[in-house]
Z-matrix of the N, CA and C atoms (Angstrom, degrees):
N
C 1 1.442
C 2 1.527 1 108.44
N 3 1.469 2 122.58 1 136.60
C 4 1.288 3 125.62 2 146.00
C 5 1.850 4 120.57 3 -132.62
N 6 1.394 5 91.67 4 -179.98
C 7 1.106 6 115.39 5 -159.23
C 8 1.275 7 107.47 6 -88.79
N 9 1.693 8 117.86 7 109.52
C 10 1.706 9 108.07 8 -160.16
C 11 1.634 10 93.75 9 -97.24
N 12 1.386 11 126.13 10 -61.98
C 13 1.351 12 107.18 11 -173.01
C 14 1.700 13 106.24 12 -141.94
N 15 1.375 14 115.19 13 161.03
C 16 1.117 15 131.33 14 140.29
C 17 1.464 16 152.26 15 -68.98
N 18 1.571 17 129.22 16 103.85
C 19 1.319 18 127.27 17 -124.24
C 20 1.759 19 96.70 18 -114.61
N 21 0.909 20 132.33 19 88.66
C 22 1.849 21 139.41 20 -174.87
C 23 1.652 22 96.26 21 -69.64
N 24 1.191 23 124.49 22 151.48
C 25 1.871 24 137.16 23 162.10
C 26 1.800 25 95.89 24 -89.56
N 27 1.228 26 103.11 25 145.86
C 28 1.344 27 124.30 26 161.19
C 29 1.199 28 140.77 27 -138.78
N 30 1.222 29 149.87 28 130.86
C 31 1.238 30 142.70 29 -178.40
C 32 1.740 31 112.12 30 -55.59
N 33 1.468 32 99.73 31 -83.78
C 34 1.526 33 116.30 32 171.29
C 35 1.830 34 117.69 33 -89.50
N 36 1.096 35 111.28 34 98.89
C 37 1.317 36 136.25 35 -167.75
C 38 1.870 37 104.96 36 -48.08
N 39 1.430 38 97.52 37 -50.04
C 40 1.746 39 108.25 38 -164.27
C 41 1.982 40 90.59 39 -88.86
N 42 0.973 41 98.47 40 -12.52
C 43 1.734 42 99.66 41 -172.73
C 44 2.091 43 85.75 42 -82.74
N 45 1.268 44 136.62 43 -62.02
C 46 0.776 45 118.33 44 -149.73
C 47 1.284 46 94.45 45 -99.01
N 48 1.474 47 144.52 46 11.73
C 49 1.281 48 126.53 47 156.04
C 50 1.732 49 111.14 48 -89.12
N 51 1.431 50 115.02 49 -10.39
C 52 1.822 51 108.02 50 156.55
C 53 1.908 52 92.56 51 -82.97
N 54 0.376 53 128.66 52 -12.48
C 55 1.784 54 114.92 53 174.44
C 56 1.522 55 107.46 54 -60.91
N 57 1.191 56 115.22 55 -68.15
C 58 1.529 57 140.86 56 -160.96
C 59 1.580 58 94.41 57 -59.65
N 60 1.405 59 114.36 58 -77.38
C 61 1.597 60 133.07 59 173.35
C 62 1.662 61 110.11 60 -33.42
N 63 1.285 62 119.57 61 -43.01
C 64 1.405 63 120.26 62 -160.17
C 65 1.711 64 100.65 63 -87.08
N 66 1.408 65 124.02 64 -47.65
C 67 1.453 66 141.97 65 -179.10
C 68 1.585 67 98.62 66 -73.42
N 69 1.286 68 119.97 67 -61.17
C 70 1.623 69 119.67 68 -151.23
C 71 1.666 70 105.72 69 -114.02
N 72 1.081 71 121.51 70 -1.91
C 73 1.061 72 128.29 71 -179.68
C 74 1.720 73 128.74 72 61.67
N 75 1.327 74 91.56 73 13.18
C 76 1.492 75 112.32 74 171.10
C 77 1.466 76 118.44 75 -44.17
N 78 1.595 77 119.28 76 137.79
C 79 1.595 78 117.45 77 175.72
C 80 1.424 79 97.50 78 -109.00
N 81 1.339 80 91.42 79 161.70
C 82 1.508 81 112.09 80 170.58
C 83 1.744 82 104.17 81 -80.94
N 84 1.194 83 135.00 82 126.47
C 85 1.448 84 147.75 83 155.10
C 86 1.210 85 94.84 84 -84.43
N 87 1.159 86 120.20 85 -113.31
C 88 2.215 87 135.56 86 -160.51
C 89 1.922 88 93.48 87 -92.07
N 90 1.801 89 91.16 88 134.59
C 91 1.332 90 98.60 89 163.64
C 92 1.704 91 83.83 90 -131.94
N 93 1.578 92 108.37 91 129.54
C 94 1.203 93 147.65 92 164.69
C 95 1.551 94 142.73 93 -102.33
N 96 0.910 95 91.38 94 33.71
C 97 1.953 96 116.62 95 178.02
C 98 1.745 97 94.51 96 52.73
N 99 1.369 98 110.82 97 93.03
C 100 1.140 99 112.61 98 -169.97
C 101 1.402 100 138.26 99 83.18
N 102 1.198 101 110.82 100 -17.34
C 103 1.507 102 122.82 101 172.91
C 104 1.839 103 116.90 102 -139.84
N 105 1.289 104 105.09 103 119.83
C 106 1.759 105 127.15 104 -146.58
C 107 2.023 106 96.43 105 -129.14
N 108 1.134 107 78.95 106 101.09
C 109 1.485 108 100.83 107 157.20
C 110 1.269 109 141.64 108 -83.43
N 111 1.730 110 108.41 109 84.82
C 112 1.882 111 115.75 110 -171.09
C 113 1.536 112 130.98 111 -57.60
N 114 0.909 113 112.98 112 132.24
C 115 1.612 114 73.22 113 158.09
C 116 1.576 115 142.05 114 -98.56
N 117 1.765 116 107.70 115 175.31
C 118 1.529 117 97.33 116 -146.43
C 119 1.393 118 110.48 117 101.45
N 120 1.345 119 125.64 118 -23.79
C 121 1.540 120 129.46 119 151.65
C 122 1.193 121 109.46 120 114.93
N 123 1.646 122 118.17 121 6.05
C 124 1.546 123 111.79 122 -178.01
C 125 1.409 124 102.74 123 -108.64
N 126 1.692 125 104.67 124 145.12
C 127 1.544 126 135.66 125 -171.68
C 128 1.430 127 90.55 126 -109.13
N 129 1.361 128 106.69 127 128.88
C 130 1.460 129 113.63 128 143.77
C 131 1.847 130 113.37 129 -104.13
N 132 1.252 131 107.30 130 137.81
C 133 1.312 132 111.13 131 157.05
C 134 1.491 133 127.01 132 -141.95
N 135 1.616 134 100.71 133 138.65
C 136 1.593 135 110.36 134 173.46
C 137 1.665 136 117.62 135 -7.88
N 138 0.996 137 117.49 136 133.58
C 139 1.504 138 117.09 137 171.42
C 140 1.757 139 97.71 138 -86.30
N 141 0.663 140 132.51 139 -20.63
C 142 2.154 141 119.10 140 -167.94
C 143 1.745 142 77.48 141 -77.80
N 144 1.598 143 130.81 142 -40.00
C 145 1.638 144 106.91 143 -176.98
C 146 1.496 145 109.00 144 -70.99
N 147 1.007 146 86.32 145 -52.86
C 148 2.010 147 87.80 146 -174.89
C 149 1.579 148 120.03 147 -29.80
N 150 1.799 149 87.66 148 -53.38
C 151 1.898 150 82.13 149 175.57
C 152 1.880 151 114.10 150 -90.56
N 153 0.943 152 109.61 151 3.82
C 154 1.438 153 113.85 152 168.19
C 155 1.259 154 121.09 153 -62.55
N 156 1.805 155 109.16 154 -36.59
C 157 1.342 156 139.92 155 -163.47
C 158 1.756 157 113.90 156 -79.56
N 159 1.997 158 80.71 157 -50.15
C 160 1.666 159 108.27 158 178.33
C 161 1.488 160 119.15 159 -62.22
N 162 1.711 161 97.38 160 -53.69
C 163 1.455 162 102.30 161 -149.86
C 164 1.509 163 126.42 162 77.16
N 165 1.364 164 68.48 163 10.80
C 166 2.366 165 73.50 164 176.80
C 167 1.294 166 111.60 165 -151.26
N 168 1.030 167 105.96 166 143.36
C 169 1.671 168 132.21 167 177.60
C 170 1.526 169 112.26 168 -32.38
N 171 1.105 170 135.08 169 137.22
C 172 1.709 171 135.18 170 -176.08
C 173 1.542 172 95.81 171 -105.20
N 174 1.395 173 131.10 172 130.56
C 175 1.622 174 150.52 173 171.37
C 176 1.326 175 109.64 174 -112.51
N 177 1.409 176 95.29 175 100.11
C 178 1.577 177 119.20 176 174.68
C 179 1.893 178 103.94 177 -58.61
N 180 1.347 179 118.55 178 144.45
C 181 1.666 180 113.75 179 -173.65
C 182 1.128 181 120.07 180 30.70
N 183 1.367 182 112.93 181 66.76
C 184 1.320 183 122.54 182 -177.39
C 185 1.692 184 79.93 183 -96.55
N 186 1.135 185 151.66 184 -32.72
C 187 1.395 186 145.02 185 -171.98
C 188 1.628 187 117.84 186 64.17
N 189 1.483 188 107.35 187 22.67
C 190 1.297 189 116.21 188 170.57
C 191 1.534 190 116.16 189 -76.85
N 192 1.065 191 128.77 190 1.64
C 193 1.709 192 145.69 191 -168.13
C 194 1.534 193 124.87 192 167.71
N 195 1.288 194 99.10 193 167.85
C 196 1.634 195 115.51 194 -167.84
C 197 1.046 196 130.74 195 -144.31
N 198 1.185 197 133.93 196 150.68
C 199 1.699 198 143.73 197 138.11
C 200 1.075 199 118.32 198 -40.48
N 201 1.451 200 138.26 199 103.89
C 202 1.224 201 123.05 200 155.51
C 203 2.044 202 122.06 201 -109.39
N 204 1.137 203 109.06 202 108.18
C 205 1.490 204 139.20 203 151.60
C 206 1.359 205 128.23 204 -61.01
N 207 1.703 206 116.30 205 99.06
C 208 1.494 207 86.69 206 149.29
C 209 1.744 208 120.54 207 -107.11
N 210 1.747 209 102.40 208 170.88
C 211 1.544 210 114.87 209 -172.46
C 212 1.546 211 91.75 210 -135.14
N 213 1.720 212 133.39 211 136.86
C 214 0.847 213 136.64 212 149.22
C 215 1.326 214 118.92 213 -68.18
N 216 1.469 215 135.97 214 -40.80
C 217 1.481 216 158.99 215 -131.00
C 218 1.573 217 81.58 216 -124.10
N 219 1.313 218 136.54 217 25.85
C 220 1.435 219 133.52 218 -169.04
C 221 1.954 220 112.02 219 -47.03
N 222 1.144 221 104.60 220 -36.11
C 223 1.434 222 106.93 221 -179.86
C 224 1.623 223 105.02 222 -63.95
N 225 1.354 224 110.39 223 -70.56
C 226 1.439 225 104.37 224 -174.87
C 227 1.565 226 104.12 225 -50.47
N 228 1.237 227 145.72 226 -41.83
C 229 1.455 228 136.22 227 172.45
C 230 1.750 229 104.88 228 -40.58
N 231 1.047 230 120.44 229 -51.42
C 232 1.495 231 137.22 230 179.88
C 233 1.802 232 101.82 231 -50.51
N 234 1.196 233 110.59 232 -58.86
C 235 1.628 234 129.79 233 -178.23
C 236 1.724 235 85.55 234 -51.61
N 237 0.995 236 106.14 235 -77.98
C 238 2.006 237 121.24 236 -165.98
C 239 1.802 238 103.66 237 -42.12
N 240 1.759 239 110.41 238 -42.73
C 241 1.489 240 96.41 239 -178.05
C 242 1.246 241 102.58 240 -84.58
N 243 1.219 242 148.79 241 -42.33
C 244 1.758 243 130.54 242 157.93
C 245 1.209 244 141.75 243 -23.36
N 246 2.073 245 99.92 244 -49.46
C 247 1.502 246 95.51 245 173.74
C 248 1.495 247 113.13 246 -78.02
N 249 1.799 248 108.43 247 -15.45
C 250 1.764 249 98.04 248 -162.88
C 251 1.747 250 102.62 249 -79.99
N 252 1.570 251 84.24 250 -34.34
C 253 1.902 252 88.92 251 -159.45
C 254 1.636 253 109.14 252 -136.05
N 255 1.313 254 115.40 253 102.91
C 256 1.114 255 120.39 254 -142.20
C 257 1.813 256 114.64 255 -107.00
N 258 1.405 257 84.69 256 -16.99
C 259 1.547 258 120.13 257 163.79
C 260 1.519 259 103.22 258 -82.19
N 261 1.230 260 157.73 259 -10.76
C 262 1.192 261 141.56 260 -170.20
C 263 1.804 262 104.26 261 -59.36
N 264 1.377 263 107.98 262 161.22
C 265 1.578 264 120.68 263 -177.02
C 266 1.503 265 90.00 264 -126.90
N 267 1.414 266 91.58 265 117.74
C 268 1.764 267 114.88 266 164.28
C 269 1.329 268 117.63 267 -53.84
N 270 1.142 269 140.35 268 147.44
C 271 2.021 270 140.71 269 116.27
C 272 1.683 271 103.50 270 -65.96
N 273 1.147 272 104.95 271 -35.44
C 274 1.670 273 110.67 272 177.99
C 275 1.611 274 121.16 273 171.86
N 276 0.921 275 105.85 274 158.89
C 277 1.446 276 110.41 275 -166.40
C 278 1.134 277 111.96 276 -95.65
N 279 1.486 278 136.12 277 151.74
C 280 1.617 279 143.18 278 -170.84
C 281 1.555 280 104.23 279 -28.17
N 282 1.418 281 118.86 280 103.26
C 283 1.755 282 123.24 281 164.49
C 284 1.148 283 91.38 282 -115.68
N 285 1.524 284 98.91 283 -178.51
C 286 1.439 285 130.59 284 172.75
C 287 1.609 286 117.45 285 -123.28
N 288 1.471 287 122.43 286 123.34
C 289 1.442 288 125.43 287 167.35
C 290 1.116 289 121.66 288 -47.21
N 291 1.168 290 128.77 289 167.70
C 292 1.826 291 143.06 290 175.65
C 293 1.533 292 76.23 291 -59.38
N 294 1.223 293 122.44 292 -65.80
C 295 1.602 294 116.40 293 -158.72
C 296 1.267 295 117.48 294 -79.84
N 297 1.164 296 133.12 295 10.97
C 298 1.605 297 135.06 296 150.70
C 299 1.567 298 104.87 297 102.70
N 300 1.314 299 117.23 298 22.38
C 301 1.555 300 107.36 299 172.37
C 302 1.773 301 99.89 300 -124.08
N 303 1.486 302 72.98 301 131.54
C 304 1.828 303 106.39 302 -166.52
C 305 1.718 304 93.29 303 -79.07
N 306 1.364 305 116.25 304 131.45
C 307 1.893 306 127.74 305 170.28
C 308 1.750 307 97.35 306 -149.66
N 309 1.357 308 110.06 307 155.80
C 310 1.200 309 152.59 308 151.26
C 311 1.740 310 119.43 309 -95.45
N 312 1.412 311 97.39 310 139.18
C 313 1.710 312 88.05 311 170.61
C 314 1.645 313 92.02 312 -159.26
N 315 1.446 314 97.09 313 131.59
C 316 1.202 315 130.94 314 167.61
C 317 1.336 316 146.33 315 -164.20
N 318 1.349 317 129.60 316 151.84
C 319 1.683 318 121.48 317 -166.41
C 320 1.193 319 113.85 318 -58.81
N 321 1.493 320 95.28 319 163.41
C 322 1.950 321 108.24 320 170.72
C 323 1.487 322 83.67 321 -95.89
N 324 1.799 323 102.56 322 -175.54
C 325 1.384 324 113.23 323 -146.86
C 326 1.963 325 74.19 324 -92.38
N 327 1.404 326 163.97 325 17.50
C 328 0.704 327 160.92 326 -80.72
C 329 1.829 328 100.71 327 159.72
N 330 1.401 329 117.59 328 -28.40
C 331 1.493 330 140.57 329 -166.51
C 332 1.865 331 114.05 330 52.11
N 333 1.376 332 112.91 331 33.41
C 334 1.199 333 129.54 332 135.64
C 335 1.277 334 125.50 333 -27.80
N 336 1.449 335 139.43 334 82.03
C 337 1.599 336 115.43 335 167.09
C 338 1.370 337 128.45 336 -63.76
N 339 1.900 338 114.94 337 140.55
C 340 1.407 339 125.25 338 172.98
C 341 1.193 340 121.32 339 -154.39
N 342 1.255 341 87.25 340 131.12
C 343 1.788 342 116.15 341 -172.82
C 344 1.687 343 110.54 342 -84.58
N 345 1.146 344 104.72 343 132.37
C 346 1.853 345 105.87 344 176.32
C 347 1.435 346 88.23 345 -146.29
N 348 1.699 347 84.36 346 113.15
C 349 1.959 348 98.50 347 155.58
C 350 1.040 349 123.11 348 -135.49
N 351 1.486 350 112.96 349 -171.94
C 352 1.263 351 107.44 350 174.62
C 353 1.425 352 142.12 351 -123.98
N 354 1.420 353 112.90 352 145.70
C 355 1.963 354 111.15 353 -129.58
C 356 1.825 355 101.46 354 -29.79
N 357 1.348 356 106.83 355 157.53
C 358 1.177 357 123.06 356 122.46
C 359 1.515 358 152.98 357 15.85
């Protein structure tokens, strides 16, 4: 068995597949009336299905999970989420670990958390 993809909730579907595409350079594979297959293995789908599915309420920054990205060029990524999206809401802004790898973390317009650092 493996692990084919990771499935995020969204409000506006075409809003957060220019999110993904514009920052991460993600393509669209399958668009499925509400449910959009990136590549790189992440699905976004409609939130009115999600809780249709659920029966329960969707909690934006609930901070129970994440995106994880890496960027070598991490600054210019930093430059790119400023000029694209200028409204974004931090967890924190470009630091550095005890162990010397530089990340950012902050929501999608969706309150998704995501981490972009740099490798390893």
């Amino acid at each position: 068995m493996k692990l084919k993809n990771v499935l995020i909730v969204v409000k506006d579907i075409e809003k957060a597949r220019q999110f993904y595409h514009d920052l991460f350079g993600l393509e669209l594979i399958l668009d499925n009336d509400g449910n959009m297959i990136l590549t790189e293995g992440l699905v976004l789908q409609e939130e009115k299905y999600w809780t249709e599915f659920l029966g329960r309420e969707i909690i934006p920054e609930n901070n129970s999970s994440e995106l994880y990205f890496e960027e070598s060029d991490i600054e210019g990524f930093v430059e790119k989420l400023e000029r694209c999206y200028p409204e974004v809401k931090y967890v924190n802004r470009l630091m550095t670990h005890s162990w010397g790898q530089k990340v950012i973390r902050f929501y999608d317009p969706d309150g998704n958390l995501i981490e972009v650092g740099t490798p390893v």
